[in-house]
N, C-alpha and C positions, 0 to 999 in steps of 0.2 A: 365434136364438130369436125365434119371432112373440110378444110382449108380450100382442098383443090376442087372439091364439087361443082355442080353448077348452081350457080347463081350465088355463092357463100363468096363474101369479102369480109378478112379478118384485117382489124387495123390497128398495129402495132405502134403505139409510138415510142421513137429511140430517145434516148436523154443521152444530151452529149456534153461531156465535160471538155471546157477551154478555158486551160491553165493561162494565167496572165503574163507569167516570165517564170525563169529556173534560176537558180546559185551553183556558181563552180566555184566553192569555198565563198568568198566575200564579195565574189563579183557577180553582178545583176543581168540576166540580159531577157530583155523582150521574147516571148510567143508570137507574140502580135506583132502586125507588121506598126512603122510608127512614121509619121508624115513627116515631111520637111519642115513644115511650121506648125506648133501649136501639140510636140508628142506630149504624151504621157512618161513619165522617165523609169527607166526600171532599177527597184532596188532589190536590198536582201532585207528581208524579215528575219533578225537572229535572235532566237528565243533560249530559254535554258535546256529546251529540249529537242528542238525544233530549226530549222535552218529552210525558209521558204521564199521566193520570188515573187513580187509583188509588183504590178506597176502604180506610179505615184500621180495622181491626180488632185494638182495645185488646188487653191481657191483662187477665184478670180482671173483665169487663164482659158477656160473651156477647153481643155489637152481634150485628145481623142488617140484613138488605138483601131487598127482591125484586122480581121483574120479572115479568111477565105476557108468556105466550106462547101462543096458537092452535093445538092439536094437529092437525096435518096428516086429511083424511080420509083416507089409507094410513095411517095411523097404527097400527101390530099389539101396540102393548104394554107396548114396555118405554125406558126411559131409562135411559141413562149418561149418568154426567159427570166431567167434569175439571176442577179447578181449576189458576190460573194465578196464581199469589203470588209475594211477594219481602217478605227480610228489610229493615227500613228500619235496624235497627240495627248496631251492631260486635258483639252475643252471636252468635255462631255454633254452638252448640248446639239440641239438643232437640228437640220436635214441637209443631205445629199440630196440631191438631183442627176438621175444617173437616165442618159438617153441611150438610145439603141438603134440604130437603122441598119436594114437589109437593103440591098440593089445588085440586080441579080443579070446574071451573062447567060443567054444561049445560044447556041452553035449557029457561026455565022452573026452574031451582035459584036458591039464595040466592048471589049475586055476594062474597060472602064466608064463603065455605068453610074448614073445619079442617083442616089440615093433617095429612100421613099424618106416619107416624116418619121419623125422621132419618137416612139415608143415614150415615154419618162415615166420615172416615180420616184417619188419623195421619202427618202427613208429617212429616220431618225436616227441618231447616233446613239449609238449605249452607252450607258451609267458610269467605263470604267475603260481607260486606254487598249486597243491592241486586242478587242472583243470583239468577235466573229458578227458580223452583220448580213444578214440576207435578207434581199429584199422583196418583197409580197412580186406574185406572177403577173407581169405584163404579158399582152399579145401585140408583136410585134407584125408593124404592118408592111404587108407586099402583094397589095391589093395590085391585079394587071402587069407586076414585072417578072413576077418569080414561076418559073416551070418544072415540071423533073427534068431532071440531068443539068440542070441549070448551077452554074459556079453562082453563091451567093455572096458577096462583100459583104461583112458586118462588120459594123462600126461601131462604138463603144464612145460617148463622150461625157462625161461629168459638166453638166451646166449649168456651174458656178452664176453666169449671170439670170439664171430662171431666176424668180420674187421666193418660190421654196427654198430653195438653195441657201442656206444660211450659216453653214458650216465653215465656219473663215481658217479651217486648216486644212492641210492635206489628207485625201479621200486615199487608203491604200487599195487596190483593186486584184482582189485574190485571182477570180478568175468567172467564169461564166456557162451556168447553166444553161442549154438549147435543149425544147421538148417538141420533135421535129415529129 
């Protein structure tokens, strides 16, 4: 396949990994940027082998987090994504509720844009505390706001009060798959 021929479009899409937070030894800090009211709180994940950055998403609070990212000039449209959680408790029961919104800046717009609706899905928790959870592919919508070269706001919020939502402990939030 000549790439640069005429009339040949190849279309690559990039997977992007966004870590939730890092540890400098015992201490927590966000990736993500985190609001004045209503953050996500960053901890450390300390395993016997393992030492990882988590942010902590209450029940019954709707915390939210987000990170800015540069939508590729190939960029044709559409976003998926995946979350990457874990129970920090002993309940092993019931479902998250993890939403997602994009709202996007371009050149010459207002650098703090409204967000579109909320992606969601309802994952279930695992069998057994501190167990890798990812959750089935949303496509995330930005239908009308989002362009190439366009700064994207994504926002990350766990919505405790959705009817799914039924996990009355804290949602740890590893980090986040983008399939751009």
């Amino acid at each position: 396949l000549d790439a640069e021929g005429t009339g040949n479009v190849v279309t690559i899409p990039r997977r992007i990994w966004l870590p939730a937070a890092g540890c400098n030894n015992a201490t927590a800090g966000s990736i993500w940027d985190l609001p004045t009211s209503n953050p996500a709180v960053p901890a450390c994940r300390t395993g016997t082998n393992t030492q990882k950055g988590v942010l902590d998403f209450a029940d019954a609070a709707n915390l939210t987090a987000s990170v800015i990212y540069m939508l590729p000039a190939t960029w044709v449209g559409a976003v998926d994504a995946r979350v990457y959680w874990e129970n920090s408790s002993a309940t092993l029961t019931n479902d998250v509720v993890w939403q997602i919104a994009i709202a996007c800046a371009s050149d010459g717009d207002s650098d703090d844009p409204a967000y579109t609706d909320d992606a969601f899905t309802a994952d279930t928790v695992k069998g057994t505390a501190n167990l890798l959870n990812i959750t089935a592919v949303n496509t995330v919508t930005t239908t009308g706001t989002c362009a190439l070269d366009d700064l994207a706001h994504i926002r990350i919020r766990r919505d405790s009060a959705h009817a799914s939502d039924t996990f009355a402990n804290t949602a740890r939030l590893i980090g986040v798959e983008l399939v751009i």
